[in-house]
N, CA, C and O atoms as a Tinker XYZ file with bonds, in Angstrom:
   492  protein
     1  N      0.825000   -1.194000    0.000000    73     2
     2  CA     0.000000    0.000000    0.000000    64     1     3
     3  C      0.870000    1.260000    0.000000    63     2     4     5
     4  O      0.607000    2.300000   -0.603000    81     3
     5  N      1.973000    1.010000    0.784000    73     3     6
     6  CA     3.245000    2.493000    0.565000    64     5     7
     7  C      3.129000    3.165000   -0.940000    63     6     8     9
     8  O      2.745000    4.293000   -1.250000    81     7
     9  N      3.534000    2.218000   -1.658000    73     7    10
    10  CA     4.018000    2.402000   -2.783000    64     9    11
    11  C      2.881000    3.118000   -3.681000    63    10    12    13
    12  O      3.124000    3.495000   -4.828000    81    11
    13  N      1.901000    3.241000   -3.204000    73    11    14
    14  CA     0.659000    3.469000   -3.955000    64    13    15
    15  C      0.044000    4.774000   -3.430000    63    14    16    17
    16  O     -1.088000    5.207000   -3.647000    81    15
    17  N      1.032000    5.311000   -2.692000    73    15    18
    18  CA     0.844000    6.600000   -2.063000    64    17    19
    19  C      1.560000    7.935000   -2.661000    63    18    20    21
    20  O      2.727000    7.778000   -3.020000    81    19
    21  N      1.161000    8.846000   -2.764000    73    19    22
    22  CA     2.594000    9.620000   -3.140000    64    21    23
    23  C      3.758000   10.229000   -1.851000    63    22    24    25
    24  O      3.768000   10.336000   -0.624000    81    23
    25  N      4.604000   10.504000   -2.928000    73    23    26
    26  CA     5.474000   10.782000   -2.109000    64    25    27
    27  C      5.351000   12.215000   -0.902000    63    26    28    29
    28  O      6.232000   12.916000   -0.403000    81    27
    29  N      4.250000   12.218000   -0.792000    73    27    30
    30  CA     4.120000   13.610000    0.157000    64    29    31
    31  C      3.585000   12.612000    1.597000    63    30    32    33
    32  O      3.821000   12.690000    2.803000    81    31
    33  N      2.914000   11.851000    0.898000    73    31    34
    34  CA     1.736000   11.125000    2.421000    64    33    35
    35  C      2.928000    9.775000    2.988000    63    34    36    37
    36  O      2.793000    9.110000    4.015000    81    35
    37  N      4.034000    9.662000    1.994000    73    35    38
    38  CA     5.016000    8.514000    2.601000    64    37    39
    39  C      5.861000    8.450000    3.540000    63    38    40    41
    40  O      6.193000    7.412000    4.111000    81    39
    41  N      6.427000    9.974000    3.855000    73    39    42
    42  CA     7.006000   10.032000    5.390000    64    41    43
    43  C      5.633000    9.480000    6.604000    63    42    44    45
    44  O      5.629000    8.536000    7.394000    81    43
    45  N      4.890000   10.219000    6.394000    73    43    46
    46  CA     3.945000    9.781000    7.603000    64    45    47
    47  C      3.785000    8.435000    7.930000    63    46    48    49
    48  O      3.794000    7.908000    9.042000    81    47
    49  N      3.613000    7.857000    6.630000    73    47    50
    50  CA     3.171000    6.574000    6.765000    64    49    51
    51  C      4.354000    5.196000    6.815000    63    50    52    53
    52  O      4.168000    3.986000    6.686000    81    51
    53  N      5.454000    5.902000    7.031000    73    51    54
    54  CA     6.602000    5.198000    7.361000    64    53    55
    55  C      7.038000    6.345000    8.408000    63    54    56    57
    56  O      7.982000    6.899000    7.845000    81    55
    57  N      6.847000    6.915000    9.521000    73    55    58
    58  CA     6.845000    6.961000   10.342000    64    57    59
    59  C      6.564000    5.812000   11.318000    63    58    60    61
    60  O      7.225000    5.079000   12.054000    81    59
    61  N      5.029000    6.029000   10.920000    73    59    62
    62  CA     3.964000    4.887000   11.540000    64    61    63
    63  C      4.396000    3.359000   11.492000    63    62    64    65
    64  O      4.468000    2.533000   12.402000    81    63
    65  N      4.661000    3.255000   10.113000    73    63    66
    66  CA     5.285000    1.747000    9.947000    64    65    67
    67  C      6.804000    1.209000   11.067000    63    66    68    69
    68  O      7.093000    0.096000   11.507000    81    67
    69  N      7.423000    2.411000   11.205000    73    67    70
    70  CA     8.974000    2.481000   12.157000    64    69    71
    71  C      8.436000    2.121000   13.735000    63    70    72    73
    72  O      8.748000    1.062000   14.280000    81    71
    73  N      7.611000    3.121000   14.369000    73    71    74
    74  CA     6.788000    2.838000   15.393000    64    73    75
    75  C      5.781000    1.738000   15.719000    63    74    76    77
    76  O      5.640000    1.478000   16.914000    81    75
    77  N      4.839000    0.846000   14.554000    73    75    78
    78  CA     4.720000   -0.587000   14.921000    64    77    79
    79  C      5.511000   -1.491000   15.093000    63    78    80    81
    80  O      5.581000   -2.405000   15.914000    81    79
    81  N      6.505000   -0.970000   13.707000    73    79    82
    82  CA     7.950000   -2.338000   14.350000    64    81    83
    83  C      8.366000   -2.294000   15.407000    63    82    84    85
    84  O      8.812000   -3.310000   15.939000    81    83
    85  N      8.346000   -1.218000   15.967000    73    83    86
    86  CA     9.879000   -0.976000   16.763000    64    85    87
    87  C      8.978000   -1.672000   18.173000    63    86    88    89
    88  O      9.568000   -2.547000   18.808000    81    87
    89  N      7.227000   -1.161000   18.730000    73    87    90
    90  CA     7.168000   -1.877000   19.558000    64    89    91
    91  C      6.082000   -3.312000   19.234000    63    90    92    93
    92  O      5.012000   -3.739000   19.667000    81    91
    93  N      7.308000   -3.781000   18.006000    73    91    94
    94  CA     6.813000   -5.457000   18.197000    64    93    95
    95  C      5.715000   -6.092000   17.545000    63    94    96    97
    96  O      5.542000   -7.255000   17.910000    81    95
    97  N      4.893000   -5.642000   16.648000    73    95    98
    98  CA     3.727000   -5.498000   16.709000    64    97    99
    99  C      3.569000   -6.573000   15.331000    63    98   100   101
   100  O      4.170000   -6.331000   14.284000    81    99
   101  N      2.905000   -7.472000   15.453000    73    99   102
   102  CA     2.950000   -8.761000   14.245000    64   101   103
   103  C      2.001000   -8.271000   13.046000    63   102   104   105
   104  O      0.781000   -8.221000   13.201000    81   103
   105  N      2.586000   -7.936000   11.919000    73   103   106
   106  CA     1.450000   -7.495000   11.014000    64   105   107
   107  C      0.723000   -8.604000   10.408000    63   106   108   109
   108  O      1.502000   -9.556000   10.388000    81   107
   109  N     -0.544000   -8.976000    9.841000    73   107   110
   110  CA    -1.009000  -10.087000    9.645000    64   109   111
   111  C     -0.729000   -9.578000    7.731000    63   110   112   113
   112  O     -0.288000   -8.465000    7.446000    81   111
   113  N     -1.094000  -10.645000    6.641000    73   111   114
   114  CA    -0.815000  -10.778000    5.589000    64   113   115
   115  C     -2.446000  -10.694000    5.505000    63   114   116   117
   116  O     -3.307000  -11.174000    6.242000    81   115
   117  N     -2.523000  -10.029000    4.517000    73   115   118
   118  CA    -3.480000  -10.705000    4.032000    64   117   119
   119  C     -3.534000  -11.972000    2.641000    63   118   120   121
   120  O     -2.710000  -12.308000    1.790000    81   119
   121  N     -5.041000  -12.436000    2.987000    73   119   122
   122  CA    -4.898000  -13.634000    2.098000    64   121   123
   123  C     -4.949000  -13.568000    0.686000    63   122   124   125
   124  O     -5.691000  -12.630000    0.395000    81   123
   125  N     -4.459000  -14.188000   -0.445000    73   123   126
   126  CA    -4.638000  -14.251000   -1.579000    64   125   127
   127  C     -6.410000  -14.423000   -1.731000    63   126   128   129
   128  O     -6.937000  -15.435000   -1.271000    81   127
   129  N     -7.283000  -13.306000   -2.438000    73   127   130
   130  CA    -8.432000  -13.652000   -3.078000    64   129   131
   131  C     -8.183000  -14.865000   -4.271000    63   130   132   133
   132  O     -7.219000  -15.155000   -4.979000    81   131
   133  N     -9.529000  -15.401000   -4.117000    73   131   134
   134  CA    -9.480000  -16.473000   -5.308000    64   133   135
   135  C    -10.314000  -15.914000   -6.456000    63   134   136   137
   136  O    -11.524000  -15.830000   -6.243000    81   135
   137  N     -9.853000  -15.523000   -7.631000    73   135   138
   138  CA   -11.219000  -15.566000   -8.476000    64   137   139
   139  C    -11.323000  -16.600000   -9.827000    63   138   140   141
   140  O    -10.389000  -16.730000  -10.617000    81   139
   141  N    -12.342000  -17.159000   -9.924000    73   139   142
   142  CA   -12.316000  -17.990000  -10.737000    64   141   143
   143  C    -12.351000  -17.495000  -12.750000    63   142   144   145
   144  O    -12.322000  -18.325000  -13.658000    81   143
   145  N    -12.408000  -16.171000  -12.904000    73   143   146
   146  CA   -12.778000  -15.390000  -14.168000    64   145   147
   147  C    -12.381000  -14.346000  -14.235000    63   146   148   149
   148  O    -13.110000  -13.416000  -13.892000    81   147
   149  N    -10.930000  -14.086000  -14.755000    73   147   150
   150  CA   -10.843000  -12.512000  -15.489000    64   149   151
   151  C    -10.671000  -12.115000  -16.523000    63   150   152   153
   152  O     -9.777000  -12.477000  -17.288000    81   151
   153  N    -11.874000  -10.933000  -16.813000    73   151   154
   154  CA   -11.917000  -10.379000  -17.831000    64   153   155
   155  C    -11.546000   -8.766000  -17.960000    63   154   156   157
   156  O    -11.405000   -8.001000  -17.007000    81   155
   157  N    -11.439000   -8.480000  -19.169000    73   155   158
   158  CA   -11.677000   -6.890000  -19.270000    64   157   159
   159  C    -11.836000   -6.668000  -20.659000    63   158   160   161
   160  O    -11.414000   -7.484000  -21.478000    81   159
   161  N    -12.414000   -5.624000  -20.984000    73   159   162
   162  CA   -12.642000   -5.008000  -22.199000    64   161   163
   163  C    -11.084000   -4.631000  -22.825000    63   162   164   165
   164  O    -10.027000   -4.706000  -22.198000    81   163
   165  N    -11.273000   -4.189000  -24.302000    73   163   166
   166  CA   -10.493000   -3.757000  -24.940000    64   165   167
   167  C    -10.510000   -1.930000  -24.401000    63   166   168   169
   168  O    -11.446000   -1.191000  -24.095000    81   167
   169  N     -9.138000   -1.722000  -24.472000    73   167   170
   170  CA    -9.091000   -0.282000  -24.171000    64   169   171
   171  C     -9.711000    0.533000  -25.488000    63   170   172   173
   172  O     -9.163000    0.608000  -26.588000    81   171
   173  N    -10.906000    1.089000  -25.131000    73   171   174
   174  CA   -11.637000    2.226000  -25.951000    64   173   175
   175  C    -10.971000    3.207000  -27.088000    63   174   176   177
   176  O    -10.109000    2.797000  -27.864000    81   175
   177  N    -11.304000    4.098000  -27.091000    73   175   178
   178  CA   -11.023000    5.229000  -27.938000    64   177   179
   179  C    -10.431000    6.088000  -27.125000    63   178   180   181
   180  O     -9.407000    6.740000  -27.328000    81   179
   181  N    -11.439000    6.050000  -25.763000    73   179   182
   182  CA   -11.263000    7.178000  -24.891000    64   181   183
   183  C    -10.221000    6.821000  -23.809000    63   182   184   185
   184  O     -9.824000    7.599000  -22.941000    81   183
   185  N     -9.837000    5.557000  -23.974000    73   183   186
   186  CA    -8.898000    5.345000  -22.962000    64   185   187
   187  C     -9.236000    4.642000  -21.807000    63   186   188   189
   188  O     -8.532000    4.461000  -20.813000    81   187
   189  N    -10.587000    4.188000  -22.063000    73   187   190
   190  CA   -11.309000    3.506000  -21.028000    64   189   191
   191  C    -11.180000    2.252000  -20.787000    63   190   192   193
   192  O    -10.299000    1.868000  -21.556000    81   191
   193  N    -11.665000    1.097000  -19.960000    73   191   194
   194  CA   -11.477000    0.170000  -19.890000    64   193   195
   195  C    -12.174000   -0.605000  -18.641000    63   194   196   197
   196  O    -12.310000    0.030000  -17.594000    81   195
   197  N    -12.531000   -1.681000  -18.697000    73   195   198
   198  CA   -13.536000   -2.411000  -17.979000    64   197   199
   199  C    -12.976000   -4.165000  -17.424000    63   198   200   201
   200  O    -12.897000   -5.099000  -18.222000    81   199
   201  N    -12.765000   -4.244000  -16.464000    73   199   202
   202  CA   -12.038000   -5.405000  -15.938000    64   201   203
   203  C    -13.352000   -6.121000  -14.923000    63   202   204   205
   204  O    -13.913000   -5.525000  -14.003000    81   203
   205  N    -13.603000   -7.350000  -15.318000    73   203   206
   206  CA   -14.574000   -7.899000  -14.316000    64   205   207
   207  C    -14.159000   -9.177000  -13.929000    63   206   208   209
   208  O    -13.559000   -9.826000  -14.786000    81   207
   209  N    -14.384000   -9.804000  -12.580000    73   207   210
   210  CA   -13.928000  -10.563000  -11.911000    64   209   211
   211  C    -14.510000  -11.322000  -11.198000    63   210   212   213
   212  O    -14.840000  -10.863000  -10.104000    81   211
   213  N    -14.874000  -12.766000  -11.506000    73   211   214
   214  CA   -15.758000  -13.331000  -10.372000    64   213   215
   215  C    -14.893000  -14.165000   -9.563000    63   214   216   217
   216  O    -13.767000  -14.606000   -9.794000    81   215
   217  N    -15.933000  -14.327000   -8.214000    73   215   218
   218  CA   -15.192000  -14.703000   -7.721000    64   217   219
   219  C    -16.060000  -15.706000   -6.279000    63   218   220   221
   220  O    -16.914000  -15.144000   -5.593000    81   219
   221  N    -15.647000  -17.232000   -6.017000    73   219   222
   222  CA   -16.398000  -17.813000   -4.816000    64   221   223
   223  C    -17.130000  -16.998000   -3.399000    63   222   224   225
   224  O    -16.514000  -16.617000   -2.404000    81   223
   225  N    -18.211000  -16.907000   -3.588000    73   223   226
   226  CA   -18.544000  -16.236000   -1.979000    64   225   227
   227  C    -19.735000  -17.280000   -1.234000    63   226   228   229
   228  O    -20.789000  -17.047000   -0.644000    81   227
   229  N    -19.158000  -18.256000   -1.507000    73   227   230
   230  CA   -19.951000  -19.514000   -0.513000    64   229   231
   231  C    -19.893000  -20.906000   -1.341000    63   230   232   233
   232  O    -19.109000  -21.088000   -2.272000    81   231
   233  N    -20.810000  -21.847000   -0.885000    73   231   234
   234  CA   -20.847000  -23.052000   -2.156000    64   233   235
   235  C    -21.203000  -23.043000   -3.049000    63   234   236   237
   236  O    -20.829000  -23.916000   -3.833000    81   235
   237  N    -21.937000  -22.264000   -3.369000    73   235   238
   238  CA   -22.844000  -22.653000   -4.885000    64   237   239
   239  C    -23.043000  -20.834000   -5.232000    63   238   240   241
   240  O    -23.425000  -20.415000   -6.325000    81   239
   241  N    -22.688000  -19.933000   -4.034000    73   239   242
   242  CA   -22.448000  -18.397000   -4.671000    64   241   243
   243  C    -21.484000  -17.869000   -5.395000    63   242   244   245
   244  O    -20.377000  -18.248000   -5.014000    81   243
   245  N    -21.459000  -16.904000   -6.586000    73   243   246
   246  CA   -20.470000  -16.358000   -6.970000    64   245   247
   247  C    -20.875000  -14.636000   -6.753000    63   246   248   249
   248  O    -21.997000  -14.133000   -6.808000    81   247
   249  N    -19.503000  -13.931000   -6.483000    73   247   250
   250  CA   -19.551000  -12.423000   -6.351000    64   249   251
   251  C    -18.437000  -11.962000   -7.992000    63   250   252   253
   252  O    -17.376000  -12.457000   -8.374000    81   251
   253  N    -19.189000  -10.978000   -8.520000    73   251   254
   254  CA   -19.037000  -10.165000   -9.376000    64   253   255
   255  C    -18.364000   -8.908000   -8.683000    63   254   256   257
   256  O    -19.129000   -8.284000   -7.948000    81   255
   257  N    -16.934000   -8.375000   -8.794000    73   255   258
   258  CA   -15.961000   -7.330000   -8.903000    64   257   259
   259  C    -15.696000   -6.502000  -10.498000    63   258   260   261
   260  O    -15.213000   -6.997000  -11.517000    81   259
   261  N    -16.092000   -5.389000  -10.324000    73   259   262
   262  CA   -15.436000   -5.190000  -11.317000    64   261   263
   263  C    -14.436000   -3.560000  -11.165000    63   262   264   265
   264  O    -14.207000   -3.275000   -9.989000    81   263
   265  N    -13.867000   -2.547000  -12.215000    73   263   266
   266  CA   -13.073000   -1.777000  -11.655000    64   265   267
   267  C    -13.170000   -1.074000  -13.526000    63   266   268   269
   268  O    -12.940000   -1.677000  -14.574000    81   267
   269  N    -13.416000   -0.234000  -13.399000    73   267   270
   270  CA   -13.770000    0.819000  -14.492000    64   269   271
   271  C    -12.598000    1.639000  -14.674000    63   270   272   273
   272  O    -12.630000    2.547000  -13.844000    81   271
   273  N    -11.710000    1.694000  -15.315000    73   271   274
   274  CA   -10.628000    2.615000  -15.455000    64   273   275
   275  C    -10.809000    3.519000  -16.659000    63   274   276   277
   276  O    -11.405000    3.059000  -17.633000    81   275
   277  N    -10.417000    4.578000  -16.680000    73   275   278
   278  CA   -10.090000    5.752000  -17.494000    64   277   279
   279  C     -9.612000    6.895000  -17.138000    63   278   280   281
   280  O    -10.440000    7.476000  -16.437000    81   279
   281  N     -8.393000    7.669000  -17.331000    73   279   282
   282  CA    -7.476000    8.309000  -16.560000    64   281   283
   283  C     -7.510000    7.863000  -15.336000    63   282   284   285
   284  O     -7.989000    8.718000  -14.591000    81   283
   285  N     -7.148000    6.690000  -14.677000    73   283   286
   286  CA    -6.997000    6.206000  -13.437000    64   285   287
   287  C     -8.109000    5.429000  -13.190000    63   286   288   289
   288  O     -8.665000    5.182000  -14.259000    81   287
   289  N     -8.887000    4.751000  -11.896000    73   287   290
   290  CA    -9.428000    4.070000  -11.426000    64   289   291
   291  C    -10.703000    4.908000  -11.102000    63   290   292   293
   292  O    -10.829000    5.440000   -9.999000    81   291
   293  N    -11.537000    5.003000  -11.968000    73   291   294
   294  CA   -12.749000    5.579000  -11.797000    64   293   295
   295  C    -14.145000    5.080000  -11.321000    63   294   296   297
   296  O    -15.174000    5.739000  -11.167000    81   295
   297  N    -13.970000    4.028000  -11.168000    73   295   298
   298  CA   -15.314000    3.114000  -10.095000    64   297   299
   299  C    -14.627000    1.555000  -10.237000    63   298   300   301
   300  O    -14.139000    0.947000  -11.189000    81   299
   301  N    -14.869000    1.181000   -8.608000    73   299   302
   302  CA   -14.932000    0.162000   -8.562000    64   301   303
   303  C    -16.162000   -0.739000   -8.016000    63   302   304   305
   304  O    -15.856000   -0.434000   -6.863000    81   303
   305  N    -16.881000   -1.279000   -7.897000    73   303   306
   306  CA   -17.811000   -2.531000   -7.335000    64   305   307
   307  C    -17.765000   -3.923000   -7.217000    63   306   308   309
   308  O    -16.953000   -4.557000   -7.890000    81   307
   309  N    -18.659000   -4.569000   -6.321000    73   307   310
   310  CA   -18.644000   -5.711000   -5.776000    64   309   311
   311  C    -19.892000   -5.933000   -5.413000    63   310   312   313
   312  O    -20.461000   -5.540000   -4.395000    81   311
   313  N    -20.388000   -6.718000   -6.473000    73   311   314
   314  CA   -22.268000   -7.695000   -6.242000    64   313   315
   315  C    -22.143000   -8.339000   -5.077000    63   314   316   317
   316  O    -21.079000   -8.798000   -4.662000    81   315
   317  N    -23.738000   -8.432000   -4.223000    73   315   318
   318  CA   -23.821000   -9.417000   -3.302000    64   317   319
   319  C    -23.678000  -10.833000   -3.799000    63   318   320   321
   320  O    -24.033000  -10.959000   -4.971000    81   319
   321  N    -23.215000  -12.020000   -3.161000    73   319   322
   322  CA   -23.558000  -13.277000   -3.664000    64   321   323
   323  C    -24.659000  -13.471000   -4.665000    63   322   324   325
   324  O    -25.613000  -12.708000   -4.515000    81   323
   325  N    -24.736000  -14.400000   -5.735000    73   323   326
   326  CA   -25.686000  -14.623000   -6.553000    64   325   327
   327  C    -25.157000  -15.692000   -7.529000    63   326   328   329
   328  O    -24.054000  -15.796000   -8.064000    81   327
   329  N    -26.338000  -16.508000   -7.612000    73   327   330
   330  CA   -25.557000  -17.872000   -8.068000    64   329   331
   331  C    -24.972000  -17.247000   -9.846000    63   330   332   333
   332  O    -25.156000  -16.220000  -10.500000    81   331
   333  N    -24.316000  -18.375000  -10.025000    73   331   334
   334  CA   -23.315000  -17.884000  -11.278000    64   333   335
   335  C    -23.983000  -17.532000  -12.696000    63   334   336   337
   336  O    -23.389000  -16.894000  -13.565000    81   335
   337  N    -25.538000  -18.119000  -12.846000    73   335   338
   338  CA   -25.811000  -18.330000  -14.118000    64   337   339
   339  C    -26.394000  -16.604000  -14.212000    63   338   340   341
   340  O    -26.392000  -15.832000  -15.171000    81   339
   341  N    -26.738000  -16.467000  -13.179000    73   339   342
   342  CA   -27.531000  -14.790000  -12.974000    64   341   343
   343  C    -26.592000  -13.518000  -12.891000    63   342   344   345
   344  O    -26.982000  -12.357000  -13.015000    81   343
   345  N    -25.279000  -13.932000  -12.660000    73   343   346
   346  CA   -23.784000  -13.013000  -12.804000    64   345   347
   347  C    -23.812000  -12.870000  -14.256000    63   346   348   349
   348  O    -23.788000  -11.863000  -14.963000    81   347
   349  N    -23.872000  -14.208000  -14.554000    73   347   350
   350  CA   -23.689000  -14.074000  -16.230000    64   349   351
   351  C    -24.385000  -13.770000  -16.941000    63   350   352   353
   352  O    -23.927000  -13.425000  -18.030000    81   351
   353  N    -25.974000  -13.721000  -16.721000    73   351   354
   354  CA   -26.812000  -12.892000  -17.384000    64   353   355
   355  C    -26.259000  -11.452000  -17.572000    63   354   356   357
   356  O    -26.142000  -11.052000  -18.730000    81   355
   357  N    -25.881000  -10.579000  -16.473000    73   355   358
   358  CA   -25.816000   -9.872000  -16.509000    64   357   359
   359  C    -24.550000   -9.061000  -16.906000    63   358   360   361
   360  O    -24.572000   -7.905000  -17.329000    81   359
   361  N    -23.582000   -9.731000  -16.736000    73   359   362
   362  CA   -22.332000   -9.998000  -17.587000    64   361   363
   363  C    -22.412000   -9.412000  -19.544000    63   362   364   365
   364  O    -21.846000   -8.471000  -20.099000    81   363
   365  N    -23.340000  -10.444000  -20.076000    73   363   366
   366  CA   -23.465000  -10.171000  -21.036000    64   365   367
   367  C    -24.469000   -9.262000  -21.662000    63   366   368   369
   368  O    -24.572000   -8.992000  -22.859000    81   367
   369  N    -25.412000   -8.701000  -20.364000    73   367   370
   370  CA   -26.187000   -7.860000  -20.903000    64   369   371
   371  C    -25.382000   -6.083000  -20.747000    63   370   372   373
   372  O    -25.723000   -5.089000  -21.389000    81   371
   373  N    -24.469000   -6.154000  -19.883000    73   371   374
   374  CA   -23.967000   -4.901000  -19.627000    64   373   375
   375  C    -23.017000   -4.859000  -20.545000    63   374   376   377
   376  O    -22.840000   -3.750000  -21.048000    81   375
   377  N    -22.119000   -6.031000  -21.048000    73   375   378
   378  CA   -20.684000   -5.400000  -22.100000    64   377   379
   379  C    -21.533000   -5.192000  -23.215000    63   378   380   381
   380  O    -22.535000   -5.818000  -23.559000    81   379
   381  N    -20.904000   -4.092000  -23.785000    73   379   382
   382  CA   -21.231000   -3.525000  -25.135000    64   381   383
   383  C    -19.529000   -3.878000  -25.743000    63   382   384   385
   384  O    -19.489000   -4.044000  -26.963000    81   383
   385  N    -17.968000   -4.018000  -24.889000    73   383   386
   386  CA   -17.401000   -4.617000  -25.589000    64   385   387
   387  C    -16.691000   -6.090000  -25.559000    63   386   388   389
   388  O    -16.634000   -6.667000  -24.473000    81   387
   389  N    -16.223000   -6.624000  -26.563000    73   387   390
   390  CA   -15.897000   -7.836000  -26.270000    64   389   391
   391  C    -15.037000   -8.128000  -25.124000    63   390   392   393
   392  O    -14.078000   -7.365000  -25.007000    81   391
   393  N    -15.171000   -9.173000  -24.141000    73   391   394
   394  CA   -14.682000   -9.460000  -22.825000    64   393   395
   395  C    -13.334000  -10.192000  -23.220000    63   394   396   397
   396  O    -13.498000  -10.591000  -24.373000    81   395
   397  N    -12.244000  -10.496000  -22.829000    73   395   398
   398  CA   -11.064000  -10.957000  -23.341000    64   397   399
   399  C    -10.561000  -11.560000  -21.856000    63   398   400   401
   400  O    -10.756000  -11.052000  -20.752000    81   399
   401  N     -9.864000  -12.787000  -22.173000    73   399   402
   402  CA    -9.580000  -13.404000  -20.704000    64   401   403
   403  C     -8.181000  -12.738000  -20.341000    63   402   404   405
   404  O     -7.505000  -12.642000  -21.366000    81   403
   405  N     -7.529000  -12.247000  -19.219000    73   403   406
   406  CA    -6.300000  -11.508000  -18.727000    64   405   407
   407  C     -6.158000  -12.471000  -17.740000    63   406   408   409
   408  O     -6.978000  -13.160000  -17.132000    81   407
   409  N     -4.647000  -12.353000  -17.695000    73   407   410
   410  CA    -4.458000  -12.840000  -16.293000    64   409   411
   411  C     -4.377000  -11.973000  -15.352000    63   410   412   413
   412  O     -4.497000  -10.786000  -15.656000    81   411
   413  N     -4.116000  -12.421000  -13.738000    73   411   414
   414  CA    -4.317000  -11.610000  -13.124000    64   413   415
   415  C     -2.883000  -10.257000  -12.586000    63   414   416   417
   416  O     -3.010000   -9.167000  -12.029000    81   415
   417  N     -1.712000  -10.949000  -13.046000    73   415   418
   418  CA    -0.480000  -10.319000  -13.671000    64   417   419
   419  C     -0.923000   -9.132000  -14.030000    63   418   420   421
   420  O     -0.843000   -8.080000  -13.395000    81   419
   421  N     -1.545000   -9.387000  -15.397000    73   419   422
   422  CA    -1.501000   -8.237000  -16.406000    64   421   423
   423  C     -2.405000   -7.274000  -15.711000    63   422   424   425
   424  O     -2.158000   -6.068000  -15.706000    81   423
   425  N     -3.661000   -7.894000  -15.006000    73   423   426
   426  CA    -4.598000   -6.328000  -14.014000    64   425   427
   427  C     -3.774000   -6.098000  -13.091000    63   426   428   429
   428  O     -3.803000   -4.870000  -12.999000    81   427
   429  N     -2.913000   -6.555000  -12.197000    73   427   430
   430  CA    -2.171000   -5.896000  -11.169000    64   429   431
   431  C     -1.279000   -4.828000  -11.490000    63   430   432   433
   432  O     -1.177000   -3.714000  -10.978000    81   431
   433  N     -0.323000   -5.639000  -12.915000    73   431   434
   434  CA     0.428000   -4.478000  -13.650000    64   433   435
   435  C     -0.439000   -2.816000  -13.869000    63   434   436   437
   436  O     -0.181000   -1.730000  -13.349000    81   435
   437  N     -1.701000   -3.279000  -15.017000    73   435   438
   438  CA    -2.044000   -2.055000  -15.024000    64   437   439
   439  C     -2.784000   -0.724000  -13.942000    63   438   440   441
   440  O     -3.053000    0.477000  -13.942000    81   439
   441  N     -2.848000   -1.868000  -13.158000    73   439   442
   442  CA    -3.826000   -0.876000  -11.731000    64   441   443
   443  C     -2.353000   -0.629000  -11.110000    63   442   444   445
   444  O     -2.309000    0.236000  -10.235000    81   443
   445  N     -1.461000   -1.105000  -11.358000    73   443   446
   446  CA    -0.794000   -0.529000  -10.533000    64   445   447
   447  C      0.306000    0.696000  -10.897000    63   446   448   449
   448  O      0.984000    1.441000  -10.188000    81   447
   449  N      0.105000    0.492000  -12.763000    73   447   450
   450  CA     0.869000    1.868000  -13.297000    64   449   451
   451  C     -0.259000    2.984000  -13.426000    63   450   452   453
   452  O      0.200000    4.112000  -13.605000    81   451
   453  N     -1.566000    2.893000  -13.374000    73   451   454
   454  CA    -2.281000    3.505000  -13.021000    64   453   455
   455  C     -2.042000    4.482000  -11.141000    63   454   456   457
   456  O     -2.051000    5.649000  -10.750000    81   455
   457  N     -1.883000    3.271000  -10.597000    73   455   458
   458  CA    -1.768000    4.263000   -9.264000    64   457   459
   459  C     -0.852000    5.102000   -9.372000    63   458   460   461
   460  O     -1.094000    6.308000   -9.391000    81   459
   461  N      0.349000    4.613000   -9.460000    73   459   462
   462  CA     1.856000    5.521000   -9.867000    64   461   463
   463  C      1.681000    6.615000  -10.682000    63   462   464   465
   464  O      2.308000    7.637000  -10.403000    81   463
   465  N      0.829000    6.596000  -11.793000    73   463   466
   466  CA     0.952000    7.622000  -12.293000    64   465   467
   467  C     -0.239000    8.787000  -12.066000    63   466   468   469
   468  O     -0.097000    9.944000  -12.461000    81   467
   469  N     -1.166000    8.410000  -11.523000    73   467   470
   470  CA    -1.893000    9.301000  -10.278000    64   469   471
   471  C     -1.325000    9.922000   -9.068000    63   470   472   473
   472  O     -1.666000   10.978000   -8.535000    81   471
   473  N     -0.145000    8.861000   -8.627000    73   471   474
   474  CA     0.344000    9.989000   -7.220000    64   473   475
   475  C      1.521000   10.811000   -7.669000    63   474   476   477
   476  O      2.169000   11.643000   -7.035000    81   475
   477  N      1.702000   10.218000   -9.405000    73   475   478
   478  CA     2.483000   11.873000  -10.000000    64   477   479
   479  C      4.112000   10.857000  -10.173000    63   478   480   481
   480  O      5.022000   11.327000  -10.856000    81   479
   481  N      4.247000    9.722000   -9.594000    73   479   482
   482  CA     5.722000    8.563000   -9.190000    64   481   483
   483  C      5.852000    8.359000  -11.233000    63   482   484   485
   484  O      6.941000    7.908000  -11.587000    81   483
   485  N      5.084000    8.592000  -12.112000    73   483   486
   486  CA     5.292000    8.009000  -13.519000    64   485   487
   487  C      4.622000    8.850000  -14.226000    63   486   488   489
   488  O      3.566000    9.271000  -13.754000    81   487
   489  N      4.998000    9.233000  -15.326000    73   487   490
   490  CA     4.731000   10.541000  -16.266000    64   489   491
   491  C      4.928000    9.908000  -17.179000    63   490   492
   492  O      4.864000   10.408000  -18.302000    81   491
């Protein structure tokens, strides 16, 4: 999360980070999400772009993520549980463009030269 800050808010926040270490303090990891489907649109005209993601939220539930980019990260969401065939209804009723399978590499890469170049770190 540092890294995704700019460089004005990063002293503070490695302050803070110096002062949990120092008294001891066990940070927990978080866990790898699982998702079973990623997609995203082709980047637009306008520069836009549409990444959707399902993903297990019980036995027989799936949750829908998705993350709207254009000049940076402009909406993100997350459906309540809903079984899979009704994700996918709606899946194909909302793209207007073709869905393309990504790995999850390639969305971390771009959300993450996206952040960088929002806190000003890439030009």
């Amino acid at each position: 999360m540092r890294n995704w800050r700019s460089e004005a808010e990063r002293g503070d926040l490695d302050a803070l980070i110096r002062k949990v270490r120092g008294a001891d303090v066990a940070c927990a990891r978080w866990s790898d999400g699982t998702i079973e489907t990623l997609e995203a649109t082709p980047v637009d005209g306008s520069g836009s772009q549409l990444f959707l993601a399902m993903s297990p939220a019980g036995r027989k539930a799936k949750r829908l993520s998705t993350i709207f980019t254009k000049n940076g990260i402009s909406d993100a969401a997350t459906s309540d549980p809903q079984p899979r065939r009704q994700l996918g209804n709606i899946i194909e009723a909302a793209a207007e463009a073709p869905l393309l399978a990504v790995s999850r590499g390639f969305a971390i890469a771009c959300w993450g030269t996206i952040w960088r170049s929002r806190s000003g770190a890439v030009r």
